[in-house]
Structure formats: structure tokens, C-alpha cells
C-alpha positions in Angstrom: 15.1 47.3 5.0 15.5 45.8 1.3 18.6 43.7 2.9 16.2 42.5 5.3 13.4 41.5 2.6 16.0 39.9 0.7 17.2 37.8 3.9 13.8 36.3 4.7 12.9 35.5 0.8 16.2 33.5 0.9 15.6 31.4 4.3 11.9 31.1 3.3 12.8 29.7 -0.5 15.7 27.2 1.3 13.5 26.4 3.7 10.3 25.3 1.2 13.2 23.9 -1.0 14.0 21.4 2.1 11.0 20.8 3.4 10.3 19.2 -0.6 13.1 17.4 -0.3 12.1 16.6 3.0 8.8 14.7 1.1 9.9 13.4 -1.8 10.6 9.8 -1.8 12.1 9.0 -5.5 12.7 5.0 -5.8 11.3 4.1 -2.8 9.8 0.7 -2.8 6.2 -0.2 -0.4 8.1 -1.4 2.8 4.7 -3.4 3.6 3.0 -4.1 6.4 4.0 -5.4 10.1 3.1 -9.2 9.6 0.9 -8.6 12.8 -1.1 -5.4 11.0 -1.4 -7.7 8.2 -2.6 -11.1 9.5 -5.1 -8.7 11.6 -6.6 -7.0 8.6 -6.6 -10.4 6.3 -8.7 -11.4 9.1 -11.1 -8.6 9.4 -11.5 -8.6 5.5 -12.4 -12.8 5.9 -15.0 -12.1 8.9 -16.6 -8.7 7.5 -16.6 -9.7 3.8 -14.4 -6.9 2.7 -13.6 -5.6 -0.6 -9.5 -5.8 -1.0 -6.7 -5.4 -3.0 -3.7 -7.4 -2.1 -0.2 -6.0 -2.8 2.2 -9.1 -3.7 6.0 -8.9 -3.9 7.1 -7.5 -7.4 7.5 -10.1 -10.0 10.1 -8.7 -12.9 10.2 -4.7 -11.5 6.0 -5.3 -12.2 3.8 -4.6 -9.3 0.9 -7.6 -8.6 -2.2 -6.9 -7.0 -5.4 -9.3 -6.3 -8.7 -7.5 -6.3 -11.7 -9.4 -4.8 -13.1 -11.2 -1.9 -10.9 -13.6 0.3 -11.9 -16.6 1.3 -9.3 -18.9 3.4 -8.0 -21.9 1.0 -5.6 -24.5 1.9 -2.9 -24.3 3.6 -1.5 -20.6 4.4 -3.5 -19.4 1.5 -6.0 -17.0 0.5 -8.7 -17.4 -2.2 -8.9 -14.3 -3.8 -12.8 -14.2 -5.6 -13.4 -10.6 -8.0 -16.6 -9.1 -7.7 -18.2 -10.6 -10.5 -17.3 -14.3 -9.0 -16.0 -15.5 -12.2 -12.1 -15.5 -11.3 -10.8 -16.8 -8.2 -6.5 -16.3 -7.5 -5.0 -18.2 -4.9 -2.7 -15.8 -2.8 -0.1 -16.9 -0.6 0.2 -15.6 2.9 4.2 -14.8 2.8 3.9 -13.3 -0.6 1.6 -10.3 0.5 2.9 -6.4 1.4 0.1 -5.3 2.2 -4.1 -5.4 2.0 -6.0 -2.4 0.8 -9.6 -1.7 1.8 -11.1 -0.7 -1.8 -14.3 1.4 -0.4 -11.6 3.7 0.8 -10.1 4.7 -2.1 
């Protein structure tokens, strides 16, 4: 019976041990959106006056994000306006990963 005990403790401790494994994601980069996901979600943010953060490509292994409003700006850009409206960023459309709905956080 103790040989049995033993058995189970063993599968169940390899089988937790893999299943961590399983959802551990060490060095892994934000893939991003689908450009269709995120062109659809830029949009709704625009239309329904969205809080957002924007996820931009990495510059020097440093992650950039825009916070704020969006407003469309000149060609394949975004204005990015903060909540306070005293800083507007300009975004470019190919640089964003991915949008972030900040009430959902």
C-alpha cells in the first residue's frame, strides 16, 4: 500500500512540475496584436473616446508605452493626448504591438 502512496506522490509532483513548466514563459517578448485586431480596436478607442495605453516596439531592451486619448493626426498617425491634456505624443501606426483598454486594468 505504501508502494502505491509513494507511486501517486511521484506522478502527481512530475505532473505539477510540468504543468509549471508548461506556464512559464521566461524571455518571451509581447508577440502583439493581429494588424486587423489592432486597427479594429484603434478604431473603437477613436469613435468611443477610450482610455489607452499603446505598447510600441522596444527602443534599447526598454519597453514604450503612450497613455491617453487618441485622436487621428496626419498621415498614419495617432495623436496620443494624457488625461490632463497637457502632453500630446504622436504614435505611428506600424510602430504599435498592441492597445490596452486602461478601465480594465
Amino acid at each position: 500500500m505504501s508502494n502505491q502512496v509513494s507511486a501517486i506522490r511521484k506522478i502527481s509532483s512530475q505532473l505539477n512540475d510540468r504543468y509549471r513548466q508548461f506556464l512559464v514563459m521566461e524571455n518571451a517578448e509581447p508577440m502583439g496584436m493581429p494588424q486587423e485586431q489592432r486597427d479594429y480596436f484603434l478604431a473603437q478607442a477613436l469613435v468611443r473616446h477610450y482610455h489607452v495605453t499603446l505598447h510600441l516596439h522596444q527602443v534599447d531592451d526598454e519597453p514604450v508605452l503612450m497613455s491617453g486619448y487618441l485622436a487621428e493626426g496626419p498621415k498614419d498617425t495617432l495623436l496620443v493626448t494624457n488625461a490632463n491634456r497637457n502632453v500630446t505624443q504622436v504614435a505611428h501606426l506600424n510602430q504599435i504591438m498592441f492597445v490596452e483598454r486602461n478601465d480594465y486594468r
